[in-house]
C-alpha positions in Angstrom: 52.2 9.2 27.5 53.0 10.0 31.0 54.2 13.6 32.5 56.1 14.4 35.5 55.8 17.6 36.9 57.9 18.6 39.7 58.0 21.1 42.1 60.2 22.5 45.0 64.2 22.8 44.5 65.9 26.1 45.1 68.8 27.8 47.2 69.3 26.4 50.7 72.4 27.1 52.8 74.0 23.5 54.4 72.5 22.1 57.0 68.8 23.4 56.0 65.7 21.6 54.2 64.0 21.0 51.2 60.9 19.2 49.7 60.7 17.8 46.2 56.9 16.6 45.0 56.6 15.2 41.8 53.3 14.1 40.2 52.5 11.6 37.4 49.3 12.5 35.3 48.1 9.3 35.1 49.5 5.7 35.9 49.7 3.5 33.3 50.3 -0.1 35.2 49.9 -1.3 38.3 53.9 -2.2 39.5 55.6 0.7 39.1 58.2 2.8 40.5 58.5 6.8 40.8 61.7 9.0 42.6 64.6 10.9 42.5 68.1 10.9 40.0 70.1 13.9 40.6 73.3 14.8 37.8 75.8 17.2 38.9 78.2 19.1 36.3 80.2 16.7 35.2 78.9 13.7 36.6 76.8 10.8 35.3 73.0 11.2 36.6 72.9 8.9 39.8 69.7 7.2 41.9 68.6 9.3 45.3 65.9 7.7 46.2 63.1 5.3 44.8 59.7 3.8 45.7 58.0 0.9 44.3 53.8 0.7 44.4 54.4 -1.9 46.8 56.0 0.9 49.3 59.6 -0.3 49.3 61.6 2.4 49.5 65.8 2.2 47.9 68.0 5.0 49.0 72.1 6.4 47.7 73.7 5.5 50.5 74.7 9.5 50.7 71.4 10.3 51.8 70.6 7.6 53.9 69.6 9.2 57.3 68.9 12.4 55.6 66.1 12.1 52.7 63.2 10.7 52.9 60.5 9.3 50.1 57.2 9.8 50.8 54.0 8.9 48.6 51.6 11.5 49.2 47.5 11.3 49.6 47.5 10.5 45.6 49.4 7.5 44.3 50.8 9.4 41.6 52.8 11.7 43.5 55.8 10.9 45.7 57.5 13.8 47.5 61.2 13.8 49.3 61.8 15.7 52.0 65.6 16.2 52.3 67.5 17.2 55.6 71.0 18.1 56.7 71.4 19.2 52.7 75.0 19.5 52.3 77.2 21.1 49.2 77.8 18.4 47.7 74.1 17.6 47.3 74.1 20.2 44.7 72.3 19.0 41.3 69.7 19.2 39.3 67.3 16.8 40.9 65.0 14.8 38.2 61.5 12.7 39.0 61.5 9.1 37.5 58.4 7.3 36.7 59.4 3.4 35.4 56.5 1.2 34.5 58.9 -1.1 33.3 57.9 -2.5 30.4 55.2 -0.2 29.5 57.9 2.5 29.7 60.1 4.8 31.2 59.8 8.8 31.8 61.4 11.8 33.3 60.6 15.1 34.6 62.4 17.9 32.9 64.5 18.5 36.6 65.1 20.9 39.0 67.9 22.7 40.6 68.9 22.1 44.1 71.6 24.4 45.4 73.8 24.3 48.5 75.9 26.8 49.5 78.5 26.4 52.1 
């Protein structure tokens, strides 16, 4: 069983920053991919931004220019440092790990707010 824990999220006005980490507690096969799904109210949950254990990095193209996916010192963590937030990056903001076909896990989420 792999858990996510995440960290960061909050209240930001538009225009400001904010850094997600999330951290695996263990990896459980060697091609994987970890990042970001946010789901608004009302909306279907939707990809931000991904990295594979190869480094190759997919982005929304809403935040392309704007959020970046980082793996940090540890493999099992990948943080995302998000810029220029605007209002309608409002979400809650959930870490995926996919070790496709071991399995599939997500973090429990956090809120990201924007105000205008």
């Amino acid at each position: 069983q792999v858990q996510l824990v995440e960290s960061g999220g909050g209240l930001v006005q538009a225009g400001g920053s904010l850094r997600l980490s999330c951290a695996a507690s263990t990896i459980i096969y060697s091609r994987y991919s970890m990042g970001w799904y946010r789901q608004a109210p009302g909306k279907q949950r939707e990809l931000v931004a991904t990295m594979t254990s190869g480094g190759s990095t997919n982005y929304a193209d809403s935040v392309k220019g704007r959020f970046t996916i980082s793996r940090a010192n540890a493999k099992n963590t990948v943080d995302m440092q998000m810029n220029s937030l605007k209002p309608e990056d409002t979400a809650v903001y959930y870490c995926n790990a996919d070790f496709s076909p071991l399995g599939n896990y997500w973090g429990q989420g956090t809120q990201v707010t924007v105000s205008s």
